[in-house]
C-alpha positions in Angstrom: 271.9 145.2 340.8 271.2 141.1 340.4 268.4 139.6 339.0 266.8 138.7 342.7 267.2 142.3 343.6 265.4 143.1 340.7 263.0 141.5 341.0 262.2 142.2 344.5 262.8 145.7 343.8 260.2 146.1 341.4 257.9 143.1 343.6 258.0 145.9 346.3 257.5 149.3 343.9 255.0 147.6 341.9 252.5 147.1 345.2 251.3 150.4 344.9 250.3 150.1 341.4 248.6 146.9 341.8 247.0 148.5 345.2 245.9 151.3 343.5 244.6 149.5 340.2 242.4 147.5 342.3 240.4 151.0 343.6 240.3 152.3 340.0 239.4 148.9 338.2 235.7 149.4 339.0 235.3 153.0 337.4 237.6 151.5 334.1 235.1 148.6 332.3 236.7 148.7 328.7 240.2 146.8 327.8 241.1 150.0 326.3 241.3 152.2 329.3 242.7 149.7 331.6 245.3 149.3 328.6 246.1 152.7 328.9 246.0 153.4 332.6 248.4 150.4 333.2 250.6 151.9 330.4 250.2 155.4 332.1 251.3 153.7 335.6 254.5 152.1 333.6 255.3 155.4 332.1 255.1 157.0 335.3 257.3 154.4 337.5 260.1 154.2 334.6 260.1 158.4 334.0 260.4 158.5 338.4 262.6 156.1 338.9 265.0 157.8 336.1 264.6 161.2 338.1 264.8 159.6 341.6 268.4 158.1 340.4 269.8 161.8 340.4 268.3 162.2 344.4 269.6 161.2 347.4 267.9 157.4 348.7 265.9 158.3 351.3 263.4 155.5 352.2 259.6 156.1 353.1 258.5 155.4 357.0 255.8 152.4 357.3 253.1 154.9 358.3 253.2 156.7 355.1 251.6 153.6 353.5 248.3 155.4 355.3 248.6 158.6 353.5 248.5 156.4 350.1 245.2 154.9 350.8 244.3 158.3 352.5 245.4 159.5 349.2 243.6 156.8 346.9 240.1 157.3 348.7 239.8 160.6 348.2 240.6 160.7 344.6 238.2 157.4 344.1 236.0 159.7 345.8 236.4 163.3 343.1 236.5 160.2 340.6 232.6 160.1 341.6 232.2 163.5 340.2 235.0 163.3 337.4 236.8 160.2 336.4 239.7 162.6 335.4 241.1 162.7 338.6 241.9 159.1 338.4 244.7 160.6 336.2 246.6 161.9 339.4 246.4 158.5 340.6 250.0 157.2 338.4 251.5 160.4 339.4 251.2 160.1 342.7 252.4 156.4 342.9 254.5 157.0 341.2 256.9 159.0 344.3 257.9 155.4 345.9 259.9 155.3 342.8 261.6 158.7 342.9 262.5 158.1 346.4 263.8 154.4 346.5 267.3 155.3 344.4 266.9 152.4 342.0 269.6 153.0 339.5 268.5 154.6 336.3 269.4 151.1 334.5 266.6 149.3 336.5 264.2 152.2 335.6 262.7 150.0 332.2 262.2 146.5 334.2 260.6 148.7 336.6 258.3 150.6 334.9 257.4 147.1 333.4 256.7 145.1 336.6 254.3 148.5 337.4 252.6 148.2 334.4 252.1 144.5 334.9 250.7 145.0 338.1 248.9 147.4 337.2 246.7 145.9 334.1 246.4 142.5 336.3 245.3 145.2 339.1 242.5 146.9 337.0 241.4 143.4 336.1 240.7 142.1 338.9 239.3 145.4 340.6 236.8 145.6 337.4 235.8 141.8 338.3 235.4 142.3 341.9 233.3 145.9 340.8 231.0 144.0 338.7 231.0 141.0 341.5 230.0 143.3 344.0 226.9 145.1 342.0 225.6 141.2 340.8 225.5 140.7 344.5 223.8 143.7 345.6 221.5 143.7 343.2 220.6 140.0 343.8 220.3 140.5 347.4 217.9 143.5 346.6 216.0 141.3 344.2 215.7 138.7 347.3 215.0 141.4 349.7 212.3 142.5 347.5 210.8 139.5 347.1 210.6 138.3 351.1 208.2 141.6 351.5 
């Protein structure tokens, strides 16, 4: 596999991580966890992508893209109750990987470009979570004060 396929290999089975950091960043708001969750996701692409190089390719139909969010909402959701079921989260993203065929020598890049995505993922998401409660709590504020 050449560097360009490489890198658009792990461009394309990196998007889930950074989708799915972007729903967990809000719940994460220490460097530590995010540091930990992006390593998790890493762990988790690399350790699939080794298995799925055993499997037969077989490569995932556009609508299952739904049952991902479908997937990520309702963990985000438990995550309300208990933030342990983020945990399932890496896991779960982590079946792109065993199903794409990458060859087990691509497995560390991979699992690198996921964990990337992943930390600049649960950035963002935690800046966008804060973002959002300045907001509403400034339009409350405003609301508030109009009565």
């Amino acid at each position: 596999m050449g560097l360009c396929q490489l890198t658009a290999s792990g461009a394309f089975l990196g998007m889930d991580s950074l989708l799915a950091s972007l729903l967990i960043g809000p719940f994460l708001q220490n460097w530590r966890k995010r540091a930990q969750f992006a390593l998790l996701f890493g762990l988790s692409d690399w350790g699939a992508t080794i298995v799925g190089a055993s499997l037969p390719h077989v490569p995932p139909a556009p609508p299952e893209i739904v049952l991902y969010v479908v997937a990520v909402l309702l963990i985000a959701l438990a995550a309300r109750r208990s933030r342990r079921w983020l945990l399932v989260m890496p896991a779960l993203f982590s079946l792109d990987n065993l199903m794409a065929g990458a060859p087990s020598a691509c497995a560390p890049a991979l699992g690198v470009g996921s964990g990337v995505a992943a930390i600049v993922g649960l950035t963002c998401g935690s800046i966008l979570g804060r973002s959002f409660l300045v907001c509403v709590r400034y339009f409350r504020a405003v609301a508030w004060a109009w009565r």
